[in-house]
C-alpha positions as CSV (number, residue, x, y, z in Angstrom):
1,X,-15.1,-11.7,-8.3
2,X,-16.7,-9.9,-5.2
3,X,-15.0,-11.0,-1.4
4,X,-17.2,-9.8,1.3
5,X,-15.6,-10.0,4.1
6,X,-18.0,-8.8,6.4
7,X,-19.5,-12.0,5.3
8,X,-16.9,-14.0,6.8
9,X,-16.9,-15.3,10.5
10,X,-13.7,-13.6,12.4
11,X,-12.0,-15.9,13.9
12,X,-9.3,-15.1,17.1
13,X,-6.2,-17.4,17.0
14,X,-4.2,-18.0,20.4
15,X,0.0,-17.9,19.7
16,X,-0.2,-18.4,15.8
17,X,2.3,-20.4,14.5
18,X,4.0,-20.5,18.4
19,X,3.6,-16.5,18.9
20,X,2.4,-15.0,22.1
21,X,-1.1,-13.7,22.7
22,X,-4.2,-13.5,20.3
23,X,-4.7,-12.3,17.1
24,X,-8.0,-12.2,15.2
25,X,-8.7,-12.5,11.3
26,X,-11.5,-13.0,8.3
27,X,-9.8,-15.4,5.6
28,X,-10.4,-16.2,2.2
29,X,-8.8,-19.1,1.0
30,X,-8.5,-20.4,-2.3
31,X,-5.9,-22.7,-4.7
32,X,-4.3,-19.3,-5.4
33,X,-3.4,-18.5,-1.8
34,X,-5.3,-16.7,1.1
35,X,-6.2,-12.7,1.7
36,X,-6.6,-12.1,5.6
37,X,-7.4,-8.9,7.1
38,X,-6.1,-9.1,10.4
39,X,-5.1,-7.6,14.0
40,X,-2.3,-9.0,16.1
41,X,-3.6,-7.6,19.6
42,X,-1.0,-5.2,21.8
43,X,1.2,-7.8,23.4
44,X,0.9,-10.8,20.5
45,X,3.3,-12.3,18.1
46,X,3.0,-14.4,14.8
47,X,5.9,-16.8,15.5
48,X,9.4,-18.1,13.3
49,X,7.9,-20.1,10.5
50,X,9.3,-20.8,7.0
51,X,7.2,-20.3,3.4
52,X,8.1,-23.5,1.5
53,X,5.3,-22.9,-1.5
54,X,4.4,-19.1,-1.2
55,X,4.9,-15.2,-0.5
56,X,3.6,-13.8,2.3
57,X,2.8,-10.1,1.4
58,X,1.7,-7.9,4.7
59,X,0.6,-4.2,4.4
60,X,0.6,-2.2,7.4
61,X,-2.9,-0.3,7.9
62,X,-2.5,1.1,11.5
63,X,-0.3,0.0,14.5
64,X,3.5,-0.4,15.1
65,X,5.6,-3.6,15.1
66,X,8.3,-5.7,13.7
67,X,9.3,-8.2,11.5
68,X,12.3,-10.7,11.1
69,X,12.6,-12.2,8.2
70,X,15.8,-14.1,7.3
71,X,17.4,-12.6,10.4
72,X,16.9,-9.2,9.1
73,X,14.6,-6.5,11.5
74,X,12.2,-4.4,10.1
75,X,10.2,-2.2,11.4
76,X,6.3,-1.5,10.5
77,X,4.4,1.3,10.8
78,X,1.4,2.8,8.6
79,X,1.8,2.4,5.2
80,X,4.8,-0.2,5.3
81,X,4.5,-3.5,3.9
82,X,6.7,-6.7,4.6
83,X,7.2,-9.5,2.1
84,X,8.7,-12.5,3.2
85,X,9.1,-14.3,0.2
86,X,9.2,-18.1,-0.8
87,X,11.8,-20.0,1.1
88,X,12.5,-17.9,3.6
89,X,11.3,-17.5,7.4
90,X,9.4,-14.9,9.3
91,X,7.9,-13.8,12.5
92,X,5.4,-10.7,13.2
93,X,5.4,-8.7,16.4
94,X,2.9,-6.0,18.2
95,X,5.8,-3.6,19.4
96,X,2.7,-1.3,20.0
97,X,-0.3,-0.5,22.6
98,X,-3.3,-0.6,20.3
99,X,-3.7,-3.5,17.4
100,X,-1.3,-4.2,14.8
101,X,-4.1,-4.0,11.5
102,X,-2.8,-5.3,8.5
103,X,-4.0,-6.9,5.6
104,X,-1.8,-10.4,4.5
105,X,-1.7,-11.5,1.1
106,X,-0.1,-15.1,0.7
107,X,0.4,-16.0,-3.1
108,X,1.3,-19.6,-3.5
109,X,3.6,-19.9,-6.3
């Protein structure tokens, strides 16, 4: 199976799930779970929120931030990649001037 996702619509999302700023993203989405590439914008957050029914897998293409997951502080640079598996919580923050670009798998399990 072929994903194009130059063939899906970017959409920009305002404070996602309660974070700050603006963050834009393509996203496929099927029974399986969801592949997003996506840019938190210099400034923006993903907020706290909790996996009940999946992983949330995100590799770090360019950008610097950090995540909290389960109280623990990571931080993300090129290269990195974050998991935040099922049951716990997260949040993903632009500690950075340019984009955070990173591409989020989410395997529902």
């Amino acid at each position: 199976m072929l994903i194009d996702f130059n063939e899906i619509k970017e959409v920009k999302v305002p404070g996602m799930n309660g974070g700050t700023g603006e963050m834009s993203a393509r996203m496929y989405m099927s029974d399986a779970g969801k592949i997003i590439p996506c840019r938190i914008h210099a400034g923006g957050s993903i907020g706290l929120h909790r996996h009940e029914t999946s992983d949330d897998i995100n590799y770090i293409i360019s950008g610097n931030g950090k995540a909290v997951c389960d109280g623990l502080e990571e931080m993300l640079t090129a290269g990195t990649c974050h998991v935040c598996k099922k049951g716990s919580e997260h949040s993903i923050v632009n500690t950075g001037d340019e984009d955070l670009v990173m591409l989020t798998v989410v395997v529902e399990r």
